[in-house]
PDB file of N, H, CA, C and O in Angstrom:
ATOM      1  N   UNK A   1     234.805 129.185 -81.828  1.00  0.00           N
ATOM      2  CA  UNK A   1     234.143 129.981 -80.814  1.00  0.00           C
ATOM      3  C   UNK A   1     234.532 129.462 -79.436  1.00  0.00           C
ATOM      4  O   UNK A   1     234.331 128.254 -79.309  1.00  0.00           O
ATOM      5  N   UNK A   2     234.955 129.977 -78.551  1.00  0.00           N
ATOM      6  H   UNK A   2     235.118 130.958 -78.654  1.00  0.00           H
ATOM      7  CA  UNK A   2     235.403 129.996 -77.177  1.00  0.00           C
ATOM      8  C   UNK A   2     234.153 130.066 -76.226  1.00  0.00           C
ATOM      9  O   UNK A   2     233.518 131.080 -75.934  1.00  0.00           O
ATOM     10  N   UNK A   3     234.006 129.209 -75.944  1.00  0.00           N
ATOM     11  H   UNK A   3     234.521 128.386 -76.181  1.00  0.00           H
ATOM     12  CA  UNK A   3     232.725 128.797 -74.569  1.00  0.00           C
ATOM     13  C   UNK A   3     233.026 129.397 -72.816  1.00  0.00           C
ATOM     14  O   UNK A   3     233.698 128.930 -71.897  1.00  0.00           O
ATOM     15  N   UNK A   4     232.231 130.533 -72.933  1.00  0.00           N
ATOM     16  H   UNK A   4     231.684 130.912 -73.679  1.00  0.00           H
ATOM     17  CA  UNK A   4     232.815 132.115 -72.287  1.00  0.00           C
ATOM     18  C   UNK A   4     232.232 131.357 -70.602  1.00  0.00           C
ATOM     19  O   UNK A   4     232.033 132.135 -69.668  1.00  0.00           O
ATOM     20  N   UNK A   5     232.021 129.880 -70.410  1.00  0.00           N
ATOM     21  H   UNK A   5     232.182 129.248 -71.168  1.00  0.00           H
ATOM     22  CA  UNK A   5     231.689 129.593 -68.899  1.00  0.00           C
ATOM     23  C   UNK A   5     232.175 128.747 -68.238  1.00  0.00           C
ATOM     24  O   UNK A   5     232.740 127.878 -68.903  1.00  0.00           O
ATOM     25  N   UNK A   6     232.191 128.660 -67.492  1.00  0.00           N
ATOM     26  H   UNK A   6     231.732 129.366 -66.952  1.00  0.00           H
ATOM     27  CA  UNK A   6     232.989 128.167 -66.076  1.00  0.00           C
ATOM     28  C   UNK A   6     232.245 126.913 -65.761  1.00  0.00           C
ATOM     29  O   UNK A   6     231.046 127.007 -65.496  1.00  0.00           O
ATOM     30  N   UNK A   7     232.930 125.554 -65.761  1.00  0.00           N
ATOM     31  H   UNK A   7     233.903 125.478 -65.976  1.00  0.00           H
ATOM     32  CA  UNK A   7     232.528 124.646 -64.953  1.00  0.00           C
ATOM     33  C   UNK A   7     232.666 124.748 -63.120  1.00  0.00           C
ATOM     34  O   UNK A   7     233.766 124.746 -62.566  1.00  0.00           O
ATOM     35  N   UNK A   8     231.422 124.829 -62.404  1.00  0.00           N
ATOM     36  H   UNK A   8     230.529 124.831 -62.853  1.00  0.00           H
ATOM     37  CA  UNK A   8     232.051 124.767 -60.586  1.00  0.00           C
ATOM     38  C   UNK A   8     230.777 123.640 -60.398  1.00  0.00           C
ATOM     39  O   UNK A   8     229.659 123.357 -60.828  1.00  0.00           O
ATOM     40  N   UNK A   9     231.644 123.291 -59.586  1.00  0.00           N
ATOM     41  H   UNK A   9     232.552 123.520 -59.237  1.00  0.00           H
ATOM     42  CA  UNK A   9     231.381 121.710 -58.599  1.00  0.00           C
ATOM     43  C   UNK A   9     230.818 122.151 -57.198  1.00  0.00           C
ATOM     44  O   UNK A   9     231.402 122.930 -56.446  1.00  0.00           O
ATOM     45  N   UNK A  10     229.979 121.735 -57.024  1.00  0.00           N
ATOM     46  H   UNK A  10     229.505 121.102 -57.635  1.00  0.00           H
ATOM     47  CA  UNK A  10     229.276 122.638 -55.486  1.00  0.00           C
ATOM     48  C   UNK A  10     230.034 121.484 -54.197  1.00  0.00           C
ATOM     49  O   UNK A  10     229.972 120.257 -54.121  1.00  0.00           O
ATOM     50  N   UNK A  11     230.706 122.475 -53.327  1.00  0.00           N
ATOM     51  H   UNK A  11     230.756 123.471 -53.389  1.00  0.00           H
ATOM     52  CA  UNK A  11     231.403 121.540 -52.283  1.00  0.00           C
ATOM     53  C   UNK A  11     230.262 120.829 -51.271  1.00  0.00           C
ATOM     54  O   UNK A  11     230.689 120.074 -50.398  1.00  0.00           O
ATOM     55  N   UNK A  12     228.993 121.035 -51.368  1.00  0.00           N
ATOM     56  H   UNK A  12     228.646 121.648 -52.077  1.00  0.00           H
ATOM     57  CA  UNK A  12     228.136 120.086 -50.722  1.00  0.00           C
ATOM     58  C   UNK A  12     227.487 119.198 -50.810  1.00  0.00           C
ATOM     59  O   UNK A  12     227.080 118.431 -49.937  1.00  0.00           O
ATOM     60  N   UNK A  13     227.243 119.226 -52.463  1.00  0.00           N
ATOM     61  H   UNK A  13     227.574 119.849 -53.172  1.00  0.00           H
ATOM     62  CA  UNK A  13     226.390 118.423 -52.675  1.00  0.00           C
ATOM     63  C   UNK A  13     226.903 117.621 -54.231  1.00  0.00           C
ATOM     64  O   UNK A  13     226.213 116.807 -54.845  1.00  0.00           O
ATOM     65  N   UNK A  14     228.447 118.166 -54.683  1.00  0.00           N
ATOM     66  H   UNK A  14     229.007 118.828 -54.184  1.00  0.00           H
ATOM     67  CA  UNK A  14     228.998 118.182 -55.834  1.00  0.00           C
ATOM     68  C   UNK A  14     228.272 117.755 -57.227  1.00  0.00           C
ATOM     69  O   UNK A  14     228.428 117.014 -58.197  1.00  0.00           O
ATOM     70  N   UNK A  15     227.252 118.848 -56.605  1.00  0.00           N
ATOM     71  H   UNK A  15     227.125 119.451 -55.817  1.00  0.00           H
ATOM     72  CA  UNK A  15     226.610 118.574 -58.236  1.00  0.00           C
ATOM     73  C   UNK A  15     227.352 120.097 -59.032  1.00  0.00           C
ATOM     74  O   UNK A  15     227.764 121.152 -58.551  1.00  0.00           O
ATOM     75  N   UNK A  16     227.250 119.507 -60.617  1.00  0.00           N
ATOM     76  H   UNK A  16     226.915 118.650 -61.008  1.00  0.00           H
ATOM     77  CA  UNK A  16     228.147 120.706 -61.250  1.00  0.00           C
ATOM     78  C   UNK A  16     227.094 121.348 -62.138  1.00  0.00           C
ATOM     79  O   UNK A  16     226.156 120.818 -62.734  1.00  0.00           O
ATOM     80  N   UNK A  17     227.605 123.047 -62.063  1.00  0.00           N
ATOM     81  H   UNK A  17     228.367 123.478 -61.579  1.00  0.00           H
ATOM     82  CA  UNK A  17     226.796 123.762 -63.234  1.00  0.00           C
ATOM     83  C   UNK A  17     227.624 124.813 -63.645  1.00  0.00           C
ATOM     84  O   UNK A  17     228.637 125.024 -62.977  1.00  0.00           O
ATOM     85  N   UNK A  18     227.409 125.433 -64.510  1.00  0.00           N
ATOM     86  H   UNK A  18     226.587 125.261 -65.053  1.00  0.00           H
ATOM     87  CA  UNK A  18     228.383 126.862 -65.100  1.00  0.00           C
ATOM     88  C   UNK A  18     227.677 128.021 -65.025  1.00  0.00           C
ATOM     89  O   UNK A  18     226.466 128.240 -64.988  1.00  0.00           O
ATOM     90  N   UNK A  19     228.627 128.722 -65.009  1.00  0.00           N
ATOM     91  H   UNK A  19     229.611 128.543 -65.039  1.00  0.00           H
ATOM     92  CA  UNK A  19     228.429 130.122 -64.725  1.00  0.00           C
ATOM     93  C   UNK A  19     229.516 130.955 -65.600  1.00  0.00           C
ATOM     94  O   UNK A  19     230.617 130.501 -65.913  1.00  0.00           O
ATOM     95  N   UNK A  20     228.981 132.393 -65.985  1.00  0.00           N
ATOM     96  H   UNK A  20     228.087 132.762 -65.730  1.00  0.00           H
ATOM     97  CA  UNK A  20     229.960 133.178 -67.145  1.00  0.00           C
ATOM     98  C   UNK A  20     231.148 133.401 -66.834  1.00  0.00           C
ATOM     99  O   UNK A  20     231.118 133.609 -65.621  1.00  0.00           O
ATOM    100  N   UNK A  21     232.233 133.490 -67.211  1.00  0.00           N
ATOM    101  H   UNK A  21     232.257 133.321 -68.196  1.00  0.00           H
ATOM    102  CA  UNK A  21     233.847 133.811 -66.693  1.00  0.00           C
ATOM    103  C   UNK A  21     234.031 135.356 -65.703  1.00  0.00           C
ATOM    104  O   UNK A  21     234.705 135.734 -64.744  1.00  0.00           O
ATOM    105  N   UNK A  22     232.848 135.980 -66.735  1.00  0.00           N
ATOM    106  H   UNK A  22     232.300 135.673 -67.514  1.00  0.00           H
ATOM    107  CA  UNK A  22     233.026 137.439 -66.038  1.00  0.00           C
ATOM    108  C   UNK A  22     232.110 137.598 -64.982  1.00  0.00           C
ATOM    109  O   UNK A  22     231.969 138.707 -64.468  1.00  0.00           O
ATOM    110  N   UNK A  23     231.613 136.839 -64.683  1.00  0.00           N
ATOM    111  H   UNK A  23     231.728 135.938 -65.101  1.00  0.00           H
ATOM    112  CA  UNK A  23     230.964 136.892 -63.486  1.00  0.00           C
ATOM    113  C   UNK A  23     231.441 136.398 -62.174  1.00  0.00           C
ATOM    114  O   UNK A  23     231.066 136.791 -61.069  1.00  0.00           O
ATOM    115  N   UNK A  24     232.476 135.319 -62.488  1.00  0.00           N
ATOM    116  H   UNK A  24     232.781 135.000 -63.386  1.00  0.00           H
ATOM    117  CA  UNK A  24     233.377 134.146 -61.690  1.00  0.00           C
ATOM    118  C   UNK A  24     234.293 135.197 -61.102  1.00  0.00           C
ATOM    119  O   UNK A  24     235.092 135.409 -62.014  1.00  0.00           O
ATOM    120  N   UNK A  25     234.583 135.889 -60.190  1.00  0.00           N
ATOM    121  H   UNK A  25     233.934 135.717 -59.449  1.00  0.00           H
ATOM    122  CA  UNK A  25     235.735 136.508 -59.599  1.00  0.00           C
ATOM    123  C   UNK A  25     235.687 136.489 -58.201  1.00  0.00           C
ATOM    124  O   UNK A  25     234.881 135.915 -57.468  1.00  0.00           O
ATOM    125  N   UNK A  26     236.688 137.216 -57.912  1.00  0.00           N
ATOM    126  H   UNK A  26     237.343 137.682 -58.507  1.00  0.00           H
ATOM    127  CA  UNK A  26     236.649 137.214 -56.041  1.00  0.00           C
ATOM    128  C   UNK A  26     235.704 137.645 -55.542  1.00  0.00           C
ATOM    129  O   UNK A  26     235.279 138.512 -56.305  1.00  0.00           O
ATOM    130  N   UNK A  27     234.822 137.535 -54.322  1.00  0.00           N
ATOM    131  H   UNK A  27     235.168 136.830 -53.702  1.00  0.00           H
ATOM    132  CA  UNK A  27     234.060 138.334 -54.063  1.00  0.00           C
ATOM    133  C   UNK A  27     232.029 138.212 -54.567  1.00  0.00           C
ATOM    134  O   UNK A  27     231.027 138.689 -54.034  1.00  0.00           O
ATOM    135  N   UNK A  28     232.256 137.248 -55.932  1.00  0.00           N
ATOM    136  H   UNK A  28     233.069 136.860 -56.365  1.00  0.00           H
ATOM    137  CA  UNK A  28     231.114 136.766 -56.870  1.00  0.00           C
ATOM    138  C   UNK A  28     230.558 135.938 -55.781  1.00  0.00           C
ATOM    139  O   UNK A  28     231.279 135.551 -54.861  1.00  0.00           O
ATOM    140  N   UNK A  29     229.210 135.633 -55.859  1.00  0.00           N
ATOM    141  H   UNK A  29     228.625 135.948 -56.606  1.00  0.00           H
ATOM    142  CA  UNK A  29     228.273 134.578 -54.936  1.00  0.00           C
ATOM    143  C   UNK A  29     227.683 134.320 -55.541  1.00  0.00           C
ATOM    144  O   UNK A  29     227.608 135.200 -56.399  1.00  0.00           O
ATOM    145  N   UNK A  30     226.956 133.404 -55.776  1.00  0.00           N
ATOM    146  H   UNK A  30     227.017 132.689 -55.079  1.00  0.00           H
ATOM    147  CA  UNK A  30     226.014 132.296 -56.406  1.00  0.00           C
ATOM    148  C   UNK A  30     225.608 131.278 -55.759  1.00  0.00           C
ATOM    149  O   UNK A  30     226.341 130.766 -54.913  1.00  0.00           O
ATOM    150  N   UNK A  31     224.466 130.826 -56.006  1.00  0.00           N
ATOM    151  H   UNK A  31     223.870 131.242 -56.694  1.00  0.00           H
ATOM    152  CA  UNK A  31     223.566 129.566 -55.588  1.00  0.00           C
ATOM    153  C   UNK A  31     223.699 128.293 -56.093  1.00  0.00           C
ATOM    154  O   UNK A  31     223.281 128.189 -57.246  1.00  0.00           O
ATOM    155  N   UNK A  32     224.097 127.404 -55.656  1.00  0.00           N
ATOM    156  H   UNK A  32     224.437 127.488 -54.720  1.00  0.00           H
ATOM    157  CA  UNK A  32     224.118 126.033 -56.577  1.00  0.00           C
ATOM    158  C   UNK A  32     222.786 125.597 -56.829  1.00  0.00           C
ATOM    159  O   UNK A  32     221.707 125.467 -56.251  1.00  0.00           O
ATOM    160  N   UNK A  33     223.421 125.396 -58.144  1.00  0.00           N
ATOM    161  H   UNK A  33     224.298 125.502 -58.613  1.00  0.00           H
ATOM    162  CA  UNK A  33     221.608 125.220 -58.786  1.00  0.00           C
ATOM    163  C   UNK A  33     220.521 123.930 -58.577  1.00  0.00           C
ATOM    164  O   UNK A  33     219.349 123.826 -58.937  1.00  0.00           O
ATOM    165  N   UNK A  34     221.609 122.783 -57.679  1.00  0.00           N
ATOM    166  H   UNK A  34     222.561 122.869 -57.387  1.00  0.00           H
ATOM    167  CA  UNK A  34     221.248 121.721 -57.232  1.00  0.00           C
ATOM    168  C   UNK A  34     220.890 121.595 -55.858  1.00  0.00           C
ATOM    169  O   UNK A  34     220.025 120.846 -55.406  1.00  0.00           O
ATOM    170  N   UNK A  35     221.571 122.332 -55.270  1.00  0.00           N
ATOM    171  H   UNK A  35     222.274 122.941 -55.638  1.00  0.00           H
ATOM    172  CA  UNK A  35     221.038 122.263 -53.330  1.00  0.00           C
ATOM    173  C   UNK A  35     221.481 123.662 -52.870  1.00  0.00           C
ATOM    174  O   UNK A  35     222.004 123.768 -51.761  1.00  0.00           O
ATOM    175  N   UNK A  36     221.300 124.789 -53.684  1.00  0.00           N
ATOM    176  H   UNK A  36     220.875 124.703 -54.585  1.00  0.00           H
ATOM    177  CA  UNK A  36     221.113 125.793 -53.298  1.00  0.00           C
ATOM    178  C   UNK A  36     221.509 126.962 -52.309  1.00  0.00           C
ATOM    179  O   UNK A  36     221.147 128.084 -51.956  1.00  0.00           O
ATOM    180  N   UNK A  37     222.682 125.795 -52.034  1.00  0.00           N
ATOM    181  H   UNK A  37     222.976 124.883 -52.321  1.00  0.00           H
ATOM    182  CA  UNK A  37     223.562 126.139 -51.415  1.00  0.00           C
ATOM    183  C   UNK A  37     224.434 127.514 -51.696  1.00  0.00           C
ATOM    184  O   UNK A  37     224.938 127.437 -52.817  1.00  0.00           O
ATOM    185  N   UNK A  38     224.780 128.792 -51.000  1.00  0.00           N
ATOM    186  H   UNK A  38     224.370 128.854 -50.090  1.00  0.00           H
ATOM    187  CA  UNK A  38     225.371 130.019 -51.003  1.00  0.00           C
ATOM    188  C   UNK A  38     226.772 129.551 -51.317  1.00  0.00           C
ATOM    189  O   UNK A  38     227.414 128.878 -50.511  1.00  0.00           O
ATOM    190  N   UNK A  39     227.302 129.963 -52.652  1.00  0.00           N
ATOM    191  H   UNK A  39     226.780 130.510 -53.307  1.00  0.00           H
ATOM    192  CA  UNK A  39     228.772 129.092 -52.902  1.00  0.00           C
ATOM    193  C   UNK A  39     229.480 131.226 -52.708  1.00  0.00           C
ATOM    194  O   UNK A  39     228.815 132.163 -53.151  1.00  0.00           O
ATOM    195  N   UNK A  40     230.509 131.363 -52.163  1.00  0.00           N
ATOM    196  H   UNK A  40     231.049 130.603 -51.804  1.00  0.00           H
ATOM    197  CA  UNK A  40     231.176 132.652 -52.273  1.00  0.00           C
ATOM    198  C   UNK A  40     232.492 132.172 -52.840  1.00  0.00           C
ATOM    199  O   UNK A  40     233.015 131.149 -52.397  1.00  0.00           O
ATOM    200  N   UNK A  41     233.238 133.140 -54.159  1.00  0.00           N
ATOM    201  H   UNK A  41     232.813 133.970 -54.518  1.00  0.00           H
ATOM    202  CA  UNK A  41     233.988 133.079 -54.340  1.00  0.00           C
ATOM    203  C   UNK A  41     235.274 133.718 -54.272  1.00  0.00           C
ATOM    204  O   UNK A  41     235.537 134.608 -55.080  1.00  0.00           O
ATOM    205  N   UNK A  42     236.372 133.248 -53.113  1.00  0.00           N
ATOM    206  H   UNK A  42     236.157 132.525 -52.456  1.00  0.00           H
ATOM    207  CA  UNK A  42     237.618 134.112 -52.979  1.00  0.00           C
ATOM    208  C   UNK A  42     238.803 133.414 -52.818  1.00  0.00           C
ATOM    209  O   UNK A  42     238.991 132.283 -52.368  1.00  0.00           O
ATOM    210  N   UNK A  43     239.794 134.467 -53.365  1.00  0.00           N
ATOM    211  H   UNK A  43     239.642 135.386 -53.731  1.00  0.00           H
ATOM    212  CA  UNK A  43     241.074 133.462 -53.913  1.00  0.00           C
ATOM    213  C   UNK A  43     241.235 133.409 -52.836  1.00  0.00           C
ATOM    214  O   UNK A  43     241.425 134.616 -52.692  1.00  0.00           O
ATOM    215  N   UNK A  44     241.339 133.000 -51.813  1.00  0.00           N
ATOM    216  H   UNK A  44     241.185 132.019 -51.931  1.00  0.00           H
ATOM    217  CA  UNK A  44     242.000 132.446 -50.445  1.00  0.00           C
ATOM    218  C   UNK A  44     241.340 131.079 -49.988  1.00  0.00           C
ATOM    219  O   UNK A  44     241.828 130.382 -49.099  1.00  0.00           O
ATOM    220  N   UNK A  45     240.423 130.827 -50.538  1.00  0.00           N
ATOM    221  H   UNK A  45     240.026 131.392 -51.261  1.00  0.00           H
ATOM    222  CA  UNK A  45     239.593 129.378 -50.521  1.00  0.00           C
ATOM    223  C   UNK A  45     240.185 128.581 -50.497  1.00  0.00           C
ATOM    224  O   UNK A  45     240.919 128.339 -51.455  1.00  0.00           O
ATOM    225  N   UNK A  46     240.148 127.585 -49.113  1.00  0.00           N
ATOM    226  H   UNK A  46     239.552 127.782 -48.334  1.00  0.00           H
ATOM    227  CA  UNK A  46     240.676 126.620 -48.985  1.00  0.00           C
ATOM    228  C   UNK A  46     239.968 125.192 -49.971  1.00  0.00           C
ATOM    229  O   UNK A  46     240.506 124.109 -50.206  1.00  0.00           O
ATOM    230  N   UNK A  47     238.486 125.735 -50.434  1.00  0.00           N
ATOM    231  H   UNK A  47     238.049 126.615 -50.244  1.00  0.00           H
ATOM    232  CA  UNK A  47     238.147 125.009 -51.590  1.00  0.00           C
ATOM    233  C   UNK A  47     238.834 124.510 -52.349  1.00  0.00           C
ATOM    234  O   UNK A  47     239.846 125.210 -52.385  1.00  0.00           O
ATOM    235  N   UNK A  48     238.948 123.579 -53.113  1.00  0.00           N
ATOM    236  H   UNK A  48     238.125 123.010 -53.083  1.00  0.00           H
ATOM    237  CA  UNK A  48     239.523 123.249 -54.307  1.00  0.00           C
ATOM    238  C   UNK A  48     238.512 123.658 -55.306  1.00  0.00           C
ATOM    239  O   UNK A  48     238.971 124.156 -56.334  1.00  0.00           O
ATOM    240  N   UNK A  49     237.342 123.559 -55.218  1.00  0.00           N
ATOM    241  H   UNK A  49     236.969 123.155 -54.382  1.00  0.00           H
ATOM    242  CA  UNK A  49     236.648 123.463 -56.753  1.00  0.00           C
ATOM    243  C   UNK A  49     236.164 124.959 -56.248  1.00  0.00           C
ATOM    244  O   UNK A  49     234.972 125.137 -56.499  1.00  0.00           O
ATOM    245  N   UNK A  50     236.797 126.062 -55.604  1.00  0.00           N
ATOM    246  H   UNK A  50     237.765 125.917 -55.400  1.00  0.00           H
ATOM    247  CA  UNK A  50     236.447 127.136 -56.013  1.00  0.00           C
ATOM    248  C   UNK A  50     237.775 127.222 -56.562  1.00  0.00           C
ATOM    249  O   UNK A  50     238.054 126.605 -57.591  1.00  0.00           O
ATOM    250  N   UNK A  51     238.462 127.808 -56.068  1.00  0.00           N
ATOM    251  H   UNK A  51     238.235 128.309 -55.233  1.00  0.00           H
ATOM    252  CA  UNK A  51     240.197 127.786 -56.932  1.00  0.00           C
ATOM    253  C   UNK A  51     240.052 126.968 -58.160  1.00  0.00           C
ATOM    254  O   UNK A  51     240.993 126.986 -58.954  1.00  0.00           O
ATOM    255  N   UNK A  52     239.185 126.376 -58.382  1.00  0.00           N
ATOM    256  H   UNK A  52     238.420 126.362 -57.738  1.00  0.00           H
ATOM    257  CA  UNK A  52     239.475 125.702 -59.813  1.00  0.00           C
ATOM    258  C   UNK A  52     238.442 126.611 -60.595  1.00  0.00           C
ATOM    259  O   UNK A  52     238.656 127.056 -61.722  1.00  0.00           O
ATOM    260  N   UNK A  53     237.569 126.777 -60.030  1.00  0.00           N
ATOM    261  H   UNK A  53     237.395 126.415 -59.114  1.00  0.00           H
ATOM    262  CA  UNK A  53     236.758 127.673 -60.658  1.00  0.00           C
ATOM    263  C   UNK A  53     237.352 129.556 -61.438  1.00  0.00           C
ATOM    264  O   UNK A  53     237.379 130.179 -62.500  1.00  0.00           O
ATOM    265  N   UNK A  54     237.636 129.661 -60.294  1.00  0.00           N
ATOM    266  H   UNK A  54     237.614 129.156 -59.431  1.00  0.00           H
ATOM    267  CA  UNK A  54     238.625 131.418 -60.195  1.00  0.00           C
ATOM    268  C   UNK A  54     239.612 131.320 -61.419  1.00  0.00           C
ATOM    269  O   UNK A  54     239.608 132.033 -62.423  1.00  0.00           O
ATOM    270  N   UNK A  55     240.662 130.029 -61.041  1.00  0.00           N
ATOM    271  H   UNK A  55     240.666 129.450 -60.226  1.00  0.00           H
ATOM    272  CA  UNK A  55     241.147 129.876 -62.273  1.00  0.00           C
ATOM    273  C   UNK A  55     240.622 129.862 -63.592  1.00  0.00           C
ATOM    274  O   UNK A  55     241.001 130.603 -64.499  1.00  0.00           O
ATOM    275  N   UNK A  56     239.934 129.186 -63.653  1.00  0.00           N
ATOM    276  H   UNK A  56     239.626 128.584 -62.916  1.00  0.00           H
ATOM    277  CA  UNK A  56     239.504 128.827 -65.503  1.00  0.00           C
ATOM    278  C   UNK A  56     238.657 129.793 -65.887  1.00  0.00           C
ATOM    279  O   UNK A  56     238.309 129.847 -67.067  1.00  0.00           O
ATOM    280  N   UNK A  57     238.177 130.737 -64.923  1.00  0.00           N
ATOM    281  H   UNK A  57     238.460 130.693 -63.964  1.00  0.00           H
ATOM    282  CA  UNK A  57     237.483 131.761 -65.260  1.00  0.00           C
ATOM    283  C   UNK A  57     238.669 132.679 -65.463  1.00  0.00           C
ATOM    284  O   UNK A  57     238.695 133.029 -66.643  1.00  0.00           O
ATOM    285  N   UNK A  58     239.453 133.093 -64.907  1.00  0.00           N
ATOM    286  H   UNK A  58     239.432 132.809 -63.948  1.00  0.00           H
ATOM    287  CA  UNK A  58     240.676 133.874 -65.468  1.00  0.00           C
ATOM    288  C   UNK A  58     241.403 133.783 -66.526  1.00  0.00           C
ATOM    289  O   UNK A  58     242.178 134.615 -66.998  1.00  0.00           O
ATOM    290  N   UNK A  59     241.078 132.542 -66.959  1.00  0.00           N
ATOM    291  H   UNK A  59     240.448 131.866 -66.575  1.00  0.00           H
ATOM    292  CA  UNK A  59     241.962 131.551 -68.020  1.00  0.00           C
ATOM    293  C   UNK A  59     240.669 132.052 -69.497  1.00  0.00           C
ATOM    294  O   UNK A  59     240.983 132.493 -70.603  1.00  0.00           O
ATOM    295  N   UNK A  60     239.572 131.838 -69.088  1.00  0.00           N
ATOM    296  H   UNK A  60     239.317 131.480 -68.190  1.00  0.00           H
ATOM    297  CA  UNK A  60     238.723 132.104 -69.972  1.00  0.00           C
ATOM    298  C   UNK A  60     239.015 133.504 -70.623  1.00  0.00           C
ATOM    299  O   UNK A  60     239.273 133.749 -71.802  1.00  0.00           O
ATOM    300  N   UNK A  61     238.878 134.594 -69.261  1.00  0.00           N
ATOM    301  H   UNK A  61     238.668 134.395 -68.304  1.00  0.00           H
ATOM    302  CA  UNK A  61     238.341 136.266 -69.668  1.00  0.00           C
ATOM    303  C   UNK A  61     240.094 136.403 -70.700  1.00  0.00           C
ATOM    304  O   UNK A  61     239.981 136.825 -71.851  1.00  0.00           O
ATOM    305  N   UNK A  62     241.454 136.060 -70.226  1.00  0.00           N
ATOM    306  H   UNK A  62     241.546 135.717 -69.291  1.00  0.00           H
ATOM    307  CA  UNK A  62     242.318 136.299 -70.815  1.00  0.00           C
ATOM    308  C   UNK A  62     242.368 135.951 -72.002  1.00  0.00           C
ATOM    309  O   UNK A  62     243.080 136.492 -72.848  1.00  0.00           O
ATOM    310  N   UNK A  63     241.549 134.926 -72.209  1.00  0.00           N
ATOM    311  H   UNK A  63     240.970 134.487 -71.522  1.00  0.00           H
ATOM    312  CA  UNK A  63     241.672 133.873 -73.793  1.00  0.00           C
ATOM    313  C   UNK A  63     240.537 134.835 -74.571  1.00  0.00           C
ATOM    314  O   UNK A  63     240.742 135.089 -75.758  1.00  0.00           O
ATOM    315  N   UNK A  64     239.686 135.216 -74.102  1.00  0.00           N
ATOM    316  H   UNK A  64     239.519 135.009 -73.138  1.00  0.00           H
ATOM    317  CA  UNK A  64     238.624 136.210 -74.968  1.00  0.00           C
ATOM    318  C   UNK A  64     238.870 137.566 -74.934  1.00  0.00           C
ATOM    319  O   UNK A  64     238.402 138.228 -75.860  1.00  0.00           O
ATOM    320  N   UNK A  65     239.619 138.235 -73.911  1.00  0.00           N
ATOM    321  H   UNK A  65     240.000 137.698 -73.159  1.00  0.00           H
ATOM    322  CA  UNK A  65     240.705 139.600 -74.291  1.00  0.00           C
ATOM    323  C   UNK A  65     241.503 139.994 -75.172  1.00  0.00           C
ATOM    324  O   UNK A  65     241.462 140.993 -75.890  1.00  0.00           O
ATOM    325  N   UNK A  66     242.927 138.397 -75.021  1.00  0.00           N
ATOM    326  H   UNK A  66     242.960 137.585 -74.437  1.00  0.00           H
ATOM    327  CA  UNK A  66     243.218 138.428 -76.500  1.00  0.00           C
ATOM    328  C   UNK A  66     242.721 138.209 -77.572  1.00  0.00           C
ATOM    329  O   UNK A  66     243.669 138.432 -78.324  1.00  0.00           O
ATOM    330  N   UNK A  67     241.793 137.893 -78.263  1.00  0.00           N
ATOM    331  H   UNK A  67     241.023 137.712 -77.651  1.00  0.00           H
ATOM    332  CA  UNK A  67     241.665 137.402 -78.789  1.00  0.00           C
ATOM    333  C   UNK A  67     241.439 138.765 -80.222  1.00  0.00           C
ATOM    334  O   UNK A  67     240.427 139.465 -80.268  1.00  0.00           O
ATOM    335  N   UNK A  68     242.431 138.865 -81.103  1.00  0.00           N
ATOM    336  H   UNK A  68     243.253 138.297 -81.065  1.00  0.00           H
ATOM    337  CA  UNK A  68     242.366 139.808 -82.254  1.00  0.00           C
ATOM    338  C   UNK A  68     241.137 140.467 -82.971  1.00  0.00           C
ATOM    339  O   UNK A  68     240.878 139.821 -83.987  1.00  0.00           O
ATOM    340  N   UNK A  69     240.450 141.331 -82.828  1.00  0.00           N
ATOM    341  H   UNK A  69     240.660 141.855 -82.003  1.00  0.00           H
ATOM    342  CA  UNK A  69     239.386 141.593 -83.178  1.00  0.00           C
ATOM    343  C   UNK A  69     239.451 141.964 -84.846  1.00  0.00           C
ATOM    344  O   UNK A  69     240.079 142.928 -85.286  1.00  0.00           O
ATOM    345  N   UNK A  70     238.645 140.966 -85.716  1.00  0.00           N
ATOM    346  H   UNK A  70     238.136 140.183 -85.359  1.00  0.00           H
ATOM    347  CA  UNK A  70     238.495 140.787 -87.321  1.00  0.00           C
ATOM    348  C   UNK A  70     237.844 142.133 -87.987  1.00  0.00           C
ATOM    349  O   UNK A  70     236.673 142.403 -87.719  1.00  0.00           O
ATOM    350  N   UNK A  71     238.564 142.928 -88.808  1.00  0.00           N
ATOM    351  H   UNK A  71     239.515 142.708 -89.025  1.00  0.00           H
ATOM    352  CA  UNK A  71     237.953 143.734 -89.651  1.00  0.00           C
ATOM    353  C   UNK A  71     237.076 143.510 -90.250  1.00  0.00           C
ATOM    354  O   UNK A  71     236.894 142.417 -90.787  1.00  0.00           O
ATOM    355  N   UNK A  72     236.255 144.530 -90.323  1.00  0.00           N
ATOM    356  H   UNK A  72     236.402 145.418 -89.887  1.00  0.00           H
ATOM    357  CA  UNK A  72     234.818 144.012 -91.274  1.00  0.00           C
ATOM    358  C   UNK A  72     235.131 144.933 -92.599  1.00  0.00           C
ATOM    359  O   UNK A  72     235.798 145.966 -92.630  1.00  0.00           O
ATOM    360  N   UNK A  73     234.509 144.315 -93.608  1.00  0.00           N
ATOM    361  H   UNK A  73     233.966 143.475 -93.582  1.00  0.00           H
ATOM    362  CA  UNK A  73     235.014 144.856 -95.024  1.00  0.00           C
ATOM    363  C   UNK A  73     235.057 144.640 -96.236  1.00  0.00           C
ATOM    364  O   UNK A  73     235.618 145.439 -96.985  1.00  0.00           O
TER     365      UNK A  73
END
């Protein structure tokens, strides 16, 4: 089973929490769940731990797209 969430690192207070892959995209906002801080996510981020985020969330949704869907039977 493929674990469909995103590790992000909050650039203020770098505490870490996850969030779903399909929710992780450009444009996505969220609260860090530690200092509550307004995190926005866009690929032009001079962030690192958003770009790391964007990534592995892209990396995720592609890995659960392909992924062959099993006949039942």
């Amino acid at each position: 089973m493929i674990d469909d969430k995103v590790r992000i690192r909050c650039g203020k207070c770098t505490g870490m929490f996850r969030e779903r892959a399909q929710k992780v995209r450009d444009g996505f906002q969220t609260n860090c769940q530690h200092c509550n801080r307004l995190i926005t996510f866009e690929l032009g981020s001079e962030d690192p731990n958003i770009r790391r985020a964007l990534s592995s969330a892209r990396e995720i949704r592609f890995s659960t797209e392909a992924k062959p869907v099993r006949a039942l039977g």
